[in-house]
Each structure stands twice: as structure tokens, then as C-alpha cells.
FIKOLZA-1660 file (N, C-alpha, C; in steps of 0.1 Angstrom, whole numbers, plus 5000, padded with zeros to 4 digits):
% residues 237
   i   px   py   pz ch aa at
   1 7803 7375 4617  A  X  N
   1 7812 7384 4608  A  X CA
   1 7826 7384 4614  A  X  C
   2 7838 7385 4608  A  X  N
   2 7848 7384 4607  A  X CA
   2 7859 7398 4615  A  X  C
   3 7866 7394 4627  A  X  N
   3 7867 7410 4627  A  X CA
   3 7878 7414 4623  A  X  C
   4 7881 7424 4619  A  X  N
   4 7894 7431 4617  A  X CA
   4 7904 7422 4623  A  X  C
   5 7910 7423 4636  A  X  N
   5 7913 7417 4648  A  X CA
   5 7916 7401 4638  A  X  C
   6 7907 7396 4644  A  X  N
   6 7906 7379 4635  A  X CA
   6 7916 7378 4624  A  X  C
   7 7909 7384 4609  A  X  N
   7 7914 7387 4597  A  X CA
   7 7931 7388 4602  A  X  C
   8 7936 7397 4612  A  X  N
   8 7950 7398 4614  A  X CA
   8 7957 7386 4620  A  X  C
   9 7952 7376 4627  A  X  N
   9 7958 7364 4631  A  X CA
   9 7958 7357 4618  A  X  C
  10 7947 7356 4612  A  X  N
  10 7946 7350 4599  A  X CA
  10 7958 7351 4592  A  X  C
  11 7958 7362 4588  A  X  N
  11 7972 7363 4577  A  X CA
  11 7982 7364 4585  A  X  C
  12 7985 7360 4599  A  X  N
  12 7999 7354 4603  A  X CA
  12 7998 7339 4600  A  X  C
  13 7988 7336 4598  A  X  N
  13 7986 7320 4598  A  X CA
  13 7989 7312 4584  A  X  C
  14 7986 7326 4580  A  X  N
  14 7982 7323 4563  A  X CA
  14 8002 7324 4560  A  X  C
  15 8009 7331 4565  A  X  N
  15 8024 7332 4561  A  X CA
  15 8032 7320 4569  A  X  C
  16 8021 7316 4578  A  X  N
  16 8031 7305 4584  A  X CA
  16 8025 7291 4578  A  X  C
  17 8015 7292 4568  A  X  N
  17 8013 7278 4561  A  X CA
  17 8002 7272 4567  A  X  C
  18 7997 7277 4578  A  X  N
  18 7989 7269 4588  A  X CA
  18 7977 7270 4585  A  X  C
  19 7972 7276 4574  A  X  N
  19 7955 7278 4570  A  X CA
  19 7959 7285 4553  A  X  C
  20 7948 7279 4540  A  X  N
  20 7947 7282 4533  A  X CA
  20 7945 7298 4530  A  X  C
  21 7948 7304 4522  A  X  N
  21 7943 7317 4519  A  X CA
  21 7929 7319 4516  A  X  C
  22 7921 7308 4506  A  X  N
  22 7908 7308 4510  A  X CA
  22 7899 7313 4514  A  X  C
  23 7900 7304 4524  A  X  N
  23 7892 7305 4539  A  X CA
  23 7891 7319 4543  A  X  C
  24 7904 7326 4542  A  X  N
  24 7903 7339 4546  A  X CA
  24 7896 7350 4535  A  X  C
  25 7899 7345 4524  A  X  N
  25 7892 7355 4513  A  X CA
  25 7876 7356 4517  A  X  C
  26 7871 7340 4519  A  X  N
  26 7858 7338 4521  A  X CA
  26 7851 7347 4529  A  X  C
  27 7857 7347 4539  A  X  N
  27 7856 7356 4554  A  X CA
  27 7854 7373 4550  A  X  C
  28 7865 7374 4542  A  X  N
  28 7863 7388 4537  A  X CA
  28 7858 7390 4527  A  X  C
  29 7855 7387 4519  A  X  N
  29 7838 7387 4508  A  X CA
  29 7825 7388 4515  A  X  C
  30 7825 7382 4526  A  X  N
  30 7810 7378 4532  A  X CA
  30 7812 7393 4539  A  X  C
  31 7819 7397 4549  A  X  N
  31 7824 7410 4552  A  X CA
  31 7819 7419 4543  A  X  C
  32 7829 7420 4534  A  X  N
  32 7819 7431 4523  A  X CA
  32 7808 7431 4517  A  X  C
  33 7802 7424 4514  A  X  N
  33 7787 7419 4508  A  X CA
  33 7780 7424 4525  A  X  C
  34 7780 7421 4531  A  X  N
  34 7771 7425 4543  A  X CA
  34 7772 7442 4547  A  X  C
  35 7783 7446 4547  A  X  N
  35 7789 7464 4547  A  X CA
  35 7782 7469 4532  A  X  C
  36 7782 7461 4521  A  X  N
  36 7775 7472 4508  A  X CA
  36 7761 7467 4512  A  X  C
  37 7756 7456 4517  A  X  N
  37 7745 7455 4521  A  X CA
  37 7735 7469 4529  A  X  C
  38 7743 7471 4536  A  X  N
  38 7743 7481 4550  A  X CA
  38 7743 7496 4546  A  X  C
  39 7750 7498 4536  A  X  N
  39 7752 7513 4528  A  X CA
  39 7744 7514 4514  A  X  C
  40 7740 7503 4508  A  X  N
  40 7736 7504 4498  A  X CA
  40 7720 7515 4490  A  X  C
  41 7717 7515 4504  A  X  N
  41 7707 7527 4499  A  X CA
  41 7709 7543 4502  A  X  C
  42 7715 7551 4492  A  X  N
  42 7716 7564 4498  A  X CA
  42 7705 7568 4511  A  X  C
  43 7712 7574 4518  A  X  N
  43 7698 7584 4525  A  X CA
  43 7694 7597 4522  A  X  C
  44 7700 7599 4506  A  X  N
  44 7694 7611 4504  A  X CA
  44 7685 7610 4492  A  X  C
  45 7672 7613 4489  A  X  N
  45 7662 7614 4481  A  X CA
  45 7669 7615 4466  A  X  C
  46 7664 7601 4463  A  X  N
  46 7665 7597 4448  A  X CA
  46 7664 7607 4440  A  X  C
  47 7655 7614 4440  A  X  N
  47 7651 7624 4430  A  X CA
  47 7656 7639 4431  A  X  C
  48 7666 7637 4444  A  X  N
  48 7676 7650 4444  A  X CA
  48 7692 7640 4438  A  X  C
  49 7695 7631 4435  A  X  N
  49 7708 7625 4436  A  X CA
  49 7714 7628 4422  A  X  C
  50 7709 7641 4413  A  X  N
  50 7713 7644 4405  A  X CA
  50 7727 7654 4412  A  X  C
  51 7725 7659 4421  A  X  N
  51 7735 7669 4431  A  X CA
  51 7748 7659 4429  A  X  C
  52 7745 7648 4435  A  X  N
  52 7760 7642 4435  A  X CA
  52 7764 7635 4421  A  X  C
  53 7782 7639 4423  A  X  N
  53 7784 7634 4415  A  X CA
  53 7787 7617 4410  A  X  C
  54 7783 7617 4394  A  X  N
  54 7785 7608 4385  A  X CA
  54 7796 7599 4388  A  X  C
  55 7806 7588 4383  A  X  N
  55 7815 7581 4386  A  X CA
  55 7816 7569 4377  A  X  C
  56 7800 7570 4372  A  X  N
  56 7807 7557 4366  A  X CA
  56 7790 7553 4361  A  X  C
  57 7787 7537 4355  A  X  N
  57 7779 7534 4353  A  X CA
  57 7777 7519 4360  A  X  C
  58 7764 7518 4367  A  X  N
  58 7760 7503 4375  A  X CA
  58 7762 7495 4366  A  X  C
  59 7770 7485 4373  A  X  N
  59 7770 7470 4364  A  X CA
  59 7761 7464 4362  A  X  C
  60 7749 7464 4375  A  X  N
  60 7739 7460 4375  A  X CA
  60 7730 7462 4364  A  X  C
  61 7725 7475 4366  A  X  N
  61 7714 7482 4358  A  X CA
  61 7714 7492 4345  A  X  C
  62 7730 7501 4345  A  X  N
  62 7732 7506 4336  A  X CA
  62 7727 7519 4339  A  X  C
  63 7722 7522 4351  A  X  N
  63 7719 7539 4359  A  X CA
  63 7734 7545 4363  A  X  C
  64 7737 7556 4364  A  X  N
  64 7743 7564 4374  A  X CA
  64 7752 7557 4385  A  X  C
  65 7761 7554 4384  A  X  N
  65 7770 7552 4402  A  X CA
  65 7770 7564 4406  A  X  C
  66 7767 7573 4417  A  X  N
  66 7771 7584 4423  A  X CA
  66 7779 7584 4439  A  X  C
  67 7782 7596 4436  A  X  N
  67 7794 7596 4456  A  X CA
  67 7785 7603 4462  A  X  C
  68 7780 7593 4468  A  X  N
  68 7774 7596 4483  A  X CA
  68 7782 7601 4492  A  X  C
  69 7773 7603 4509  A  X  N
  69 7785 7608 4515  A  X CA
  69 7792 7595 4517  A  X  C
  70 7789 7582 4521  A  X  N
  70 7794 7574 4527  A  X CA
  70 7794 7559 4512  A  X  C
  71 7791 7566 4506  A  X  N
  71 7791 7549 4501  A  X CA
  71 7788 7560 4484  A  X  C
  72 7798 7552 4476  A  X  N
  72 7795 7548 4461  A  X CA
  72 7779 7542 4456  A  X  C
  73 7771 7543 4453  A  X  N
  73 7757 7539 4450  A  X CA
  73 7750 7544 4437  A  X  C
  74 7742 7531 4433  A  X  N
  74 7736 7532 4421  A  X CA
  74 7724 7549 4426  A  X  C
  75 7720 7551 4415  A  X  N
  75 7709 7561 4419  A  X CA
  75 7697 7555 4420  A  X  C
  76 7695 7548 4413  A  X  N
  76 7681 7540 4415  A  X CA
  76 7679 7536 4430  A  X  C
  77 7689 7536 4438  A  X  N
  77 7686 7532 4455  A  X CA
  77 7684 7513 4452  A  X  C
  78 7683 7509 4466  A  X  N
  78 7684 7496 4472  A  X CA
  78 7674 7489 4467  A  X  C
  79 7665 7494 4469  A  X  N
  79 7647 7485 4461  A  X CA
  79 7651 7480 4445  A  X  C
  80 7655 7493 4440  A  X  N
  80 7653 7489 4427  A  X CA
  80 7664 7481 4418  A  X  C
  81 7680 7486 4424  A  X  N
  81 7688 7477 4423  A  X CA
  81 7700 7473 4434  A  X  C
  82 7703 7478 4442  A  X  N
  82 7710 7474 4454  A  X CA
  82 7723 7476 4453  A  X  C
  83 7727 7482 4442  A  X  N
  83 7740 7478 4440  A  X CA
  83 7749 7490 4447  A  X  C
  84 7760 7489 4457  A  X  N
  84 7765 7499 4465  A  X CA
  84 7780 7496 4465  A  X  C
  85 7790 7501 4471  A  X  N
  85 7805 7499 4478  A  X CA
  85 7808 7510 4486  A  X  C
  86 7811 7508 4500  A  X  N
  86 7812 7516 4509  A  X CA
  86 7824 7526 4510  A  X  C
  87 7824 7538 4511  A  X  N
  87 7836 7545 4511  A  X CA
  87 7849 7539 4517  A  X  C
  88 7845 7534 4526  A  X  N
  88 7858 7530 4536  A  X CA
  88 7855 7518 4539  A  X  C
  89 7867 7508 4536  A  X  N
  89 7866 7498 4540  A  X CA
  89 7879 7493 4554  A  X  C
  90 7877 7485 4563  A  X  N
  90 7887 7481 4571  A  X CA
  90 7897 7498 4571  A  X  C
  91 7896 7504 4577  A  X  N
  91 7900 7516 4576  A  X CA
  91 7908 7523 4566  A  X  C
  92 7905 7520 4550  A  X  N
  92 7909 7522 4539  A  X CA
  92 7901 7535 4533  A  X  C
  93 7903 7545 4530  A  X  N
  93 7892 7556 4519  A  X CA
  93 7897 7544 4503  A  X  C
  94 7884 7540 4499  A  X  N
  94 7886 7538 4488  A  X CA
  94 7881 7553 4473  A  X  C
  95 7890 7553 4466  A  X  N
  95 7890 7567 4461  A  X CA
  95 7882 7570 4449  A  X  C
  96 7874 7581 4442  A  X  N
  96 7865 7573 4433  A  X CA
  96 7872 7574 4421  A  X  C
  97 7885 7574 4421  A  X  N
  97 7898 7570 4407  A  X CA
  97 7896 7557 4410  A  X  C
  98 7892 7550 4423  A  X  N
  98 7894 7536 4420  A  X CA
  98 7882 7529 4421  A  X  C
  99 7873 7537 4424  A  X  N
  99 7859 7529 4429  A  X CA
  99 7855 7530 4409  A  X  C
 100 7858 7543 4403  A  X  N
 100 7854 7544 4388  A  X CA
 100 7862 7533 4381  A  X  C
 101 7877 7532 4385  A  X  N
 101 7880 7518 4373  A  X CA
 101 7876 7507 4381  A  X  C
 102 7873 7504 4391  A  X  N
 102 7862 7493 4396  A  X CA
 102 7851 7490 4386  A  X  C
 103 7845 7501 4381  A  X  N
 103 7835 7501 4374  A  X CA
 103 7839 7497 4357  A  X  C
 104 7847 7504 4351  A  X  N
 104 7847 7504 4344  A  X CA
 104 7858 7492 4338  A  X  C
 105 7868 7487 4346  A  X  N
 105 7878 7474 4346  A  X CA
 105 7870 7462 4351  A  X  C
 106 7861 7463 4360  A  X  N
 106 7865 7452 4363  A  X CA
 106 7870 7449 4381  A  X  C
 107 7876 7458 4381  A  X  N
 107 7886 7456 4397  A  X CA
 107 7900 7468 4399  A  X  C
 108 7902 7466 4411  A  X  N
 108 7909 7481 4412  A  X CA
 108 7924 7477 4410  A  X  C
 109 7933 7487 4412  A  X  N
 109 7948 7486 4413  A  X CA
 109 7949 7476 4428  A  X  C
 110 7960 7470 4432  A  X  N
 110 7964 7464 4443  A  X CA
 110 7965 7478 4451  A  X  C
 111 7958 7480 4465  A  X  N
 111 7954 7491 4475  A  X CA
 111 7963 7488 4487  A  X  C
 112 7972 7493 4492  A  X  N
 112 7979 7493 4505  A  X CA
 112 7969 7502 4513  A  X  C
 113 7970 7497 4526  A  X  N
 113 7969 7504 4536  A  X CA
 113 7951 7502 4538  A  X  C
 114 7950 7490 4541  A  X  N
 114 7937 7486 4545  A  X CA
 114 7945 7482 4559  A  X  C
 115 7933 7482 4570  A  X  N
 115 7943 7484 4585  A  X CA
 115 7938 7472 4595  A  X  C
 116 7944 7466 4604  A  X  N
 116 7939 7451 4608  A  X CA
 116 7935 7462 4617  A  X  C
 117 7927 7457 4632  A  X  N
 117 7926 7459 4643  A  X CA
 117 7940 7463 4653  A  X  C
 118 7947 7454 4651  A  X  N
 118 7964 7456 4655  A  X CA
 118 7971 7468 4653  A  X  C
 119 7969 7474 4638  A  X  N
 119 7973 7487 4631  A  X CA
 119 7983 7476 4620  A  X  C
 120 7984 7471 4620  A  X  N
 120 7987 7464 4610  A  X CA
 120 7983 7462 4597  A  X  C
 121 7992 7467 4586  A  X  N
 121 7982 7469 4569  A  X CA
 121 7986 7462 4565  A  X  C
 122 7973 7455 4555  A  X  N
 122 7980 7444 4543  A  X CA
 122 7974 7449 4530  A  X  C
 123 7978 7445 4517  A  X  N
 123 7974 7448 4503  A  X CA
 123 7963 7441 4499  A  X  C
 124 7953 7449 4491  A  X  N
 124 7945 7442 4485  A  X CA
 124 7937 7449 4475  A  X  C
 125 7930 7440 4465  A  X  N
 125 7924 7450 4460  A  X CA
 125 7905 7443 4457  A  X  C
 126 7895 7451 4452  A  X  N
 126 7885 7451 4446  A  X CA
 126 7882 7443 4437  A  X  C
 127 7873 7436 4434  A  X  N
 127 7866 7431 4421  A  X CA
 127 7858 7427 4420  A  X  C
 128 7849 7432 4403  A  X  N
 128 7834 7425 4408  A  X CA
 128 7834 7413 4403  A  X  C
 129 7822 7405 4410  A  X  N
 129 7818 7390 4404  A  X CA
 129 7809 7392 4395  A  X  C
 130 7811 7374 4392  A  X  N
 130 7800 7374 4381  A  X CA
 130 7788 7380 4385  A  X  C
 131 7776 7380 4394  A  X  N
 131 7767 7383 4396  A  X CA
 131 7769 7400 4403  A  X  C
 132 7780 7405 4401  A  X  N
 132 7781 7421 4402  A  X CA
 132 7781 7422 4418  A  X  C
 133 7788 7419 4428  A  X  N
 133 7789 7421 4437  A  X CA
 133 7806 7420 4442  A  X  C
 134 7810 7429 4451  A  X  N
 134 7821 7435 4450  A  X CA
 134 7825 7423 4460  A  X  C
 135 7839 7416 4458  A  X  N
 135 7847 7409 4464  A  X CA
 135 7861 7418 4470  A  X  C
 136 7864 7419 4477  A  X  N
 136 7877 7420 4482  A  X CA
 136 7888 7415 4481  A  X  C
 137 7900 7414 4472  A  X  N
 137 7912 7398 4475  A  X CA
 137 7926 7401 4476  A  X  C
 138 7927 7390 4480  A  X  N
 138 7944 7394 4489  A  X CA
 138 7953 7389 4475  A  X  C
 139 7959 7398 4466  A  X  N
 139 7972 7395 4456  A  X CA
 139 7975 7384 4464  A  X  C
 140 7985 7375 4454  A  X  N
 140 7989 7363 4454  A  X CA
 140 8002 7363 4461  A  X  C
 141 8008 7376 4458  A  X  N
 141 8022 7379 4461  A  X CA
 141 8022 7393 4465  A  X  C
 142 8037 7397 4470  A  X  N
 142 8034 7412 4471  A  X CA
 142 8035 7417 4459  A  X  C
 143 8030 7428 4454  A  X  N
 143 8031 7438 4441  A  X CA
 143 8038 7442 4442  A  X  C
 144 8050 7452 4435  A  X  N
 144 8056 7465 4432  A  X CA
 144 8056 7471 4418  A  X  C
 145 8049 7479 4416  A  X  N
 145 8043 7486 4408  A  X CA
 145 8056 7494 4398  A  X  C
 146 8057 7489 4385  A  X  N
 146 8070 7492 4378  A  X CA
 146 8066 7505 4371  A  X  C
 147 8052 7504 4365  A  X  N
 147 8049 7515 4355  A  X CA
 147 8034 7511 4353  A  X  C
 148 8029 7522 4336  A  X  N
 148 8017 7521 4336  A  X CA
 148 8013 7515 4325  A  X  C
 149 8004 7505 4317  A  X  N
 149 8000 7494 4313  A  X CA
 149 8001 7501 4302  A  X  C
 150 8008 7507 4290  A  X  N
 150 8007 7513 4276  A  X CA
 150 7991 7505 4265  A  X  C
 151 7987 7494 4274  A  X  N
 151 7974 7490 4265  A  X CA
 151 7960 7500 4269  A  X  C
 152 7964 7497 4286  A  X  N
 152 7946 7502 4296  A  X CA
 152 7947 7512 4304  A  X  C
 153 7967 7514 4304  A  X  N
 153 7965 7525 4315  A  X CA
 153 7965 7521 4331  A  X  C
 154 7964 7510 4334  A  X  N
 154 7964 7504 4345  A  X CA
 154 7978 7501 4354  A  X  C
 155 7979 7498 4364  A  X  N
 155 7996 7496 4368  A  X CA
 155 7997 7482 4363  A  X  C
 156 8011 7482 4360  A  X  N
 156 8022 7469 4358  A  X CA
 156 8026 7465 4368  A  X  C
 157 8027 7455 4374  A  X  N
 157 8032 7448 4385  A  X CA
 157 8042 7440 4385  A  X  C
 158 8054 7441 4397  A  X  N
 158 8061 7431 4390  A  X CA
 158 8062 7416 4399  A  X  C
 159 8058 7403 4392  A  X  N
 159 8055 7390 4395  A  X CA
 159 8069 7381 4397  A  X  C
 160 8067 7373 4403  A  X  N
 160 8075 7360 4401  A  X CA
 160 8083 7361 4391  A  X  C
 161 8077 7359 4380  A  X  N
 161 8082 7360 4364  A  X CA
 161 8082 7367 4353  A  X  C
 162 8072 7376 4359  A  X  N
 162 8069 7387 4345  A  X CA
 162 8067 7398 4353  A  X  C
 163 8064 7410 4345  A  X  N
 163 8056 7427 4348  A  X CA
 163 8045 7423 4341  A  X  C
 164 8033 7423 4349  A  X  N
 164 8020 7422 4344  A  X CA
 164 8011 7429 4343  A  X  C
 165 8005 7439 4337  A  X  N
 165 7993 7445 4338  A  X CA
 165 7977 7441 4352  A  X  C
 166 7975 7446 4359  A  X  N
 166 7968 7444 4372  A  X CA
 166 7947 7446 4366  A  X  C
 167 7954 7447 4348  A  X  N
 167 7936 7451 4346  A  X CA
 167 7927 7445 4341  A  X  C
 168 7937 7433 4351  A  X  N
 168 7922 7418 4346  A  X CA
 168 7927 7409 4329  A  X  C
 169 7917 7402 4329  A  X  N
 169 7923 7393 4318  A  X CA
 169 7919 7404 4302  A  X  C
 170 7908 7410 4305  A  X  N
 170 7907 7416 4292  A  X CA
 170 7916 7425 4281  A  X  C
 171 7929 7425 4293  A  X  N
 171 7940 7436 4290  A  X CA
 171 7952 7426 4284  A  X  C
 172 7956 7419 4295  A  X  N
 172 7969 7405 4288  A  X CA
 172 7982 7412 4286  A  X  C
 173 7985 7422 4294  A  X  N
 173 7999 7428 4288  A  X CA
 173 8007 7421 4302  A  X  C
 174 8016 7413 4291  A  X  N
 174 8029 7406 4302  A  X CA
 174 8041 7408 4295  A  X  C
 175 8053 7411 4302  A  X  N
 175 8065 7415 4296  A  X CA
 175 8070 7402 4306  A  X  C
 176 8076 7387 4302  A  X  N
 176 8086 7383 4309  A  X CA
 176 8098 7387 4310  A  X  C
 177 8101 7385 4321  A  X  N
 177 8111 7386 4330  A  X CA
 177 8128 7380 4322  A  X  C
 178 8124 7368 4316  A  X  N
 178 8132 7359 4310  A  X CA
 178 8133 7354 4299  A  X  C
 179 8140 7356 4286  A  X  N
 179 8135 7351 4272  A  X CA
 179 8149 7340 4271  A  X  C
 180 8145 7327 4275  A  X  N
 180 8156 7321 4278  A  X CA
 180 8165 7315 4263  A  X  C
 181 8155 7319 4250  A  X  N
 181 8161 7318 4239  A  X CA
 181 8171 7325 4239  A  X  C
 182 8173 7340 4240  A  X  N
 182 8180 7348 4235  A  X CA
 182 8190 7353 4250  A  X  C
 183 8185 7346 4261  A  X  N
 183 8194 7348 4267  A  X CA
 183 8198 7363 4277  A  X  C
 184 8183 7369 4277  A  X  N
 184 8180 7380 4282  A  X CA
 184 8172 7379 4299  A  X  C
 185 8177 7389 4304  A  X  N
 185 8166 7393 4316  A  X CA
 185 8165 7405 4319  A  X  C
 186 8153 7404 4322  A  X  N
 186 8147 7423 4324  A  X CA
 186 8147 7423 4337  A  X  C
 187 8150 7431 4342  A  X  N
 187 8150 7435 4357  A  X CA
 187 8139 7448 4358  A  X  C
 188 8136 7452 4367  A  X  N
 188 8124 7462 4375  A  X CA
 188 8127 7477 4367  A  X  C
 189 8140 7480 4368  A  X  N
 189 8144 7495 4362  A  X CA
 189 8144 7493 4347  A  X  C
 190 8150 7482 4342  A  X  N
 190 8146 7483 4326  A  X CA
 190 8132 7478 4323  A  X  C
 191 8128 7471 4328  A  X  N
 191 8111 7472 4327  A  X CA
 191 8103 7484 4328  A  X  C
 192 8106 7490 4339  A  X  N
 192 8105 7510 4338  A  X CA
 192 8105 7516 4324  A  X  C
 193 8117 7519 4325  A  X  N
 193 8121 7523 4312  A  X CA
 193 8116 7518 4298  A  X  C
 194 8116 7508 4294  A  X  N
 194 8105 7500 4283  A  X CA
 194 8091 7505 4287  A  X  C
 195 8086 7509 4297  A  X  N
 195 8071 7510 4299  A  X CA
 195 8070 7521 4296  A  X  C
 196 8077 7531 4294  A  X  N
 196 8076 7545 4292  A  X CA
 196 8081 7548 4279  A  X  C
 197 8085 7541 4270  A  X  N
 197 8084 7543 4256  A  X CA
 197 8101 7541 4253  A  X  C
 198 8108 7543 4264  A  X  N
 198 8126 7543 4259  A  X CA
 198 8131 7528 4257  A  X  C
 199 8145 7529 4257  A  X  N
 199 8151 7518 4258  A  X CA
 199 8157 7512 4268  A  X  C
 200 8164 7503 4268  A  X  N
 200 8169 7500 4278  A  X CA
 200 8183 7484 4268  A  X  C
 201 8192 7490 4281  A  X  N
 201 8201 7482 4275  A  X CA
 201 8207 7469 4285  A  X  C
 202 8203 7456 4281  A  X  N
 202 8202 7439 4283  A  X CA
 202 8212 7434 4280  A  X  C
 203 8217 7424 4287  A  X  N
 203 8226 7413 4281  A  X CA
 203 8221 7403 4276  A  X  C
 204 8226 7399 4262  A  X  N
 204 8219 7387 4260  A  X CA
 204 8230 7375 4250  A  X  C
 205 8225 7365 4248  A  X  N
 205 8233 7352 4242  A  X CA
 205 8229 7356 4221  A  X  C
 206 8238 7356 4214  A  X  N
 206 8235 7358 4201  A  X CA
 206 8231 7341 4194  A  X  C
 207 8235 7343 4179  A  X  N
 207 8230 7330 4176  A  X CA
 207 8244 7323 4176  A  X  C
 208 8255 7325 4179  A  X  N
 208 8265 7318 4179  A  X CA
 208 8271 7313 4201  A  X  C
 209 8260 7319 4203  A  X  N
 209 8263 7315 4220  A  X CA
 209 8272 7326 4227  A  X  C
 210 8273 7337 4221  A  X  N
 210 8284 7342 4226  A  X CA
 210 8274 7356 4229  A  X  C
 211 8277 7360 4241  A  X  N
 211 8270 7370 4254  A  X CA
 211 8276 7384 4245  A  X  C
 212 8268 7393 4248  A  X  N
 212 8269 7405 4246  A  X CA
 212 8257 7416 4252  A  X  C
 213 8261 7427 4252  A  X  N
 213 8252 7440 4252  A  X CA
 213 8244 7444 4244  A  X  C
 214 8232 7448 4246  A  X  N
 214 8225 7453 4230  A  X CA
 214 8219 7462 4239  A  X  C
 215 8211 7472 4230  A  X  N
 215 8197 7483 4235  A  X CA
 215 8185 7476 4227  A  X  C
 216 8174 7475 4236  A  X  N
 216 8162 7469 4233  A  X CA
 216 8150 7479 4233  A  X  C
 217 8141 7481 4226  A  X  N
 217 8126 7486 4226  A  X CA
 217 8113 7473 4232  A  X  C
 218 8101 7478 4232  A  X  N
 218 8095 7468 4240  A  X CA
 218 8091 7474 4222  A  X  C
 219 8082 7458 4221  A  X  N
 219 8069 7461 4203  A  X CA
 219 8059 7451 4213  A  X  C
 220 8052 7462 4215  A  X  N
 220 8035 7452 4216  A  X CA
 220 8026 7448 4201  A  X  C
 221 8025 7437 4196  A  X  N
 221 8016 7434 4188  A  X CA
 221 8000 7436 4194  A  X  C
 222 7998 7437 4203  A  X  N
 222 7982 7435 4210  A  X CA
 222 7978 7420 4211  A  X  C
 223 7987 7414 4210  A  X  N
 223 7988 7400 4212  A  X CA
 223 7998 7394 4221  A  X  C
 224 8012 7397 4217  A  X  N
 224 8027 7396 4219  A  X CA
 224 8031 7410 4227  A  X  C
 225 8043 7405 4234  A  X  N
 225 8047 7418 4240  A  X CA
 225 8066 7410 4238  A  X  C
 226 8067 7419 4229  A  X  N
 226 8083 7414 4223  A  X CA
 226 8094 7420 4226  A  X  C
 227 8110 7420 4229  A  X  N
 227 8117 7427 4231  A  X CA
 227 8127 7430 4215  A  X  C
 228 8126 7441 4210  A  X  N
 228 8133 7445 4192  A  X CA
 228 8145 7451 4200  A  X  C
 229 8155 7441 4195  A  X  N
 229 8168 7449 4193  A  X CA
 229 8173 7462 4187  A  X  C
 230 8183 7471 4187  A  X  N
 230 8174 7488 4182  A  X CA
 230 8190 7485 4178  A  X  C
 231 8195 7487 4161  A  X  N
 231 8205 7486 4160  A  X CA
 231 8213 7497 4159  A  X  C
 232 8226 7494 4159  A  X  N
 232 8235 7512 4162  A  X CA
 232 8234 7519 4148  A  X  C
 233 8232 7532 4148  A  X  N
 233 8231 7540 4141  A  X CA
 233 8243 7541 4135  A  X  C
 234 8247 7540 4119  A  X  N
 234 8262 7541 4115  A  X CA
 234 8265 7562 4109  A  X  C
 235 8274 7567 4118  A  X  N
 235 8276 7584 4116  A  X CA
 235 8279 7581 4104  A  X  C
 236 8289 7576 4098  A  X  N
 236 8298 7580 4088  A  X CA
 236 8307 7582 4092  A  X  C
 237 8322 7587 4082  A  X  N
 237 8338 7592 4088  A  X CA
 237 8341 7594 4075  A  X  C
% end
């Protein structure tokens, strides 16, 4: 098993190009599968585990997730379905706001403050697999979290190229960054602002090539995530 310690040389290796990311995810899945292995059976009597509370519903089986003291766990216990996630991972409290949209998404928000051996923290977040067992994975990039997903509720992140929704594929809300038609770019604070229902005012190219100012609204089709120009209101005189 992989230790804390290790995992921390790893991802200097992993920034300096010298080892796949992979390898290290691999490392830290097997890690967790062996820890819900180890917690997965409450030790308190099935037939009292109505006491704790609810959270969610097993992927597995479709019983009760309850909070244990130390571990998230089906109520049915380990025999009948096995399915667990440990309160704390690499010295992380995972929280049951996030162990519940685990359950219910799919996978959690990107989580800071998982802690090497060193004291050193890196980002990551939760998800289950196909066969319902909890993975661990290191974001692709760093996140910075712009706002909250107006489809699932989930955070928006902002990427390379877009502000993306973090709630899995089932969700699909992307706002690019770049509409290179019209000659627009969204930056972090007007992406803000569009996520929370306002406007925000862009520079962009018209149909004649010539640059100007406009105020924009976000229009989600549930398909499309489009930027509507909001035209000026005429007072009168």
C-alpha cells in the first residue's frame, strides 16, 4: 500500500513530467478500496442503525447510507452488501454534504486539503465506478471555483477553456471562455456574474468587424449555454 509520504514524491514527479499521472491515481484507488474495505462494516448493531443518521441511498443495493462514527456505510453491513467510504481520508474530514452528492451525482466537488505525510495538500475529488466502488482522482488541472451550476447546483470551475460544471457528464453545463465568432471573451468575474442570473458587460467584434461594448445575459437551452446580447432600453425625450 501506497503511503502518504510516497503519493508526495509522486506528485513532485508527476509536475516535473517524470512519471505519468496514472500510475499514481492507480496507487490511490487501490488505497481506498482497501480503507472502505477496513471500515465497511459498521460496529454498531444493524438492527439499532436506525439511530444514525440517513444521507443518502446505496448505489449498491438501494438500502440506507448512514453516518457512522467513522465511516459513511450501507445499513445492511459488510456481508450483505459491503458498500462503505471512510470519514477521513489522507487526513481529509470528508463531509456528508459531500459524501451525499457522492451518492446522489455521482462524485464530489474538487476537495482541497487532503494532506501528504510532508504536510503538504493537494486537490482531489471522489467518484464512484462502474461497479460502485469509490475512486479517488487528482483534477486534471487546478480548479477555481467561479459559481454554482444553475442546472445541478454543483460548482463551476474554471478550465483551460471554459467554466464547467464539476457534476459529471449527466449535467454538460459549459460556458466557453471564447466565442471566436463574435469576438468575445469571458473572463472569471463576468462568468461570476452570468452564473448568478446578472449581466455582465464584454467586448466583442459586430457583423461589420468593428469592436465594441455590449451587456450580455447567459440563455441556457439545456442543451446550449449561449451568450444573448441585452439591448439598451430607449427612455424617450
Amino acid at each position: 500500500m501506497a503511503t502518504t509520504a510516497e503519493w508526495e514524491t509522486q506528485l513532485q514527479r508527476i509536475a516535473k513530467g517524470q512519471i505519468s499521472a496514472d500510475s499514481f491515481i492507480d496507487e490511490i484507488e487501490n488505497h481506498v478500496k482497501n480503507m472502505t474495505k477496513s471500515y465497511s462494516s459498521p460496529a454498531e448493531n444493524t438492527v439499532l442503525s436506525t439511530r444514525f443518521e440517513a444521507i443518502g441511498k446505496c448505489p449498491r443495493c438501494g438500502a440506507e447510507v448512514r453516518s457512522y462514527s467513522k465511516v459513511y456505510a450501507c445499513e445492511k453491513g459488510k456481508e450483505a452488501c459491503g458498500f462503505g467510504l471512510p470519514k477521513n481520508i489522507c487526513k481529509k474530514d470528508i463531509s456528508e454534504t459531500q459524501a451525499a452528492k457522492l451518492l446522489e451525482k455521482g462524485r464530489t466537488d474538487v476537495l482541497k486539503g487532503f494532506i501528504g505525510k510532508s504536510g503538504k495538500s493537494f486537490s482531489a475529488f471522489l467518484s464512484l465506478q462502474d461497479d460502485m466502488s469509490v475512486k479517488l482522482e487528482l483534477p486534471e488541472y487546478e480548479t477555481k471555483v467561479v459559481g454554482i451550476c444553475p442546472r445541478c447546483g454543483c460548482d463551476v470551475t474554471e478550465t483551460p477553456k471554459a467554466f464547467s460544471c464539476c457534476g459529471g457528464k449527466g449535467c454538460g453545463f459549459t460556458l466557453w471562455k471564447e466565442d471566436k465568432k463574435r469576438g468575445i471573451k469571458v473572463s472569471a468575474a463576468s462568468a461570476a456574474s452570468l452564473l448568478k442570473g446578472k449581466t455582465a458587460t464584454l467586448s466583442a467584434v459586430n457583423s461589420k468587424g468593428e469592436k465594441y461594448k455590449g451587456t450580455f445575459e447567459l440563455v441556457d437551452t439545456g442543451k446550449y449555454v449561449n451568450l444573448r446580447y441585452v439591448a439598451k432600453k430607449y427612455n424617450g425625450g
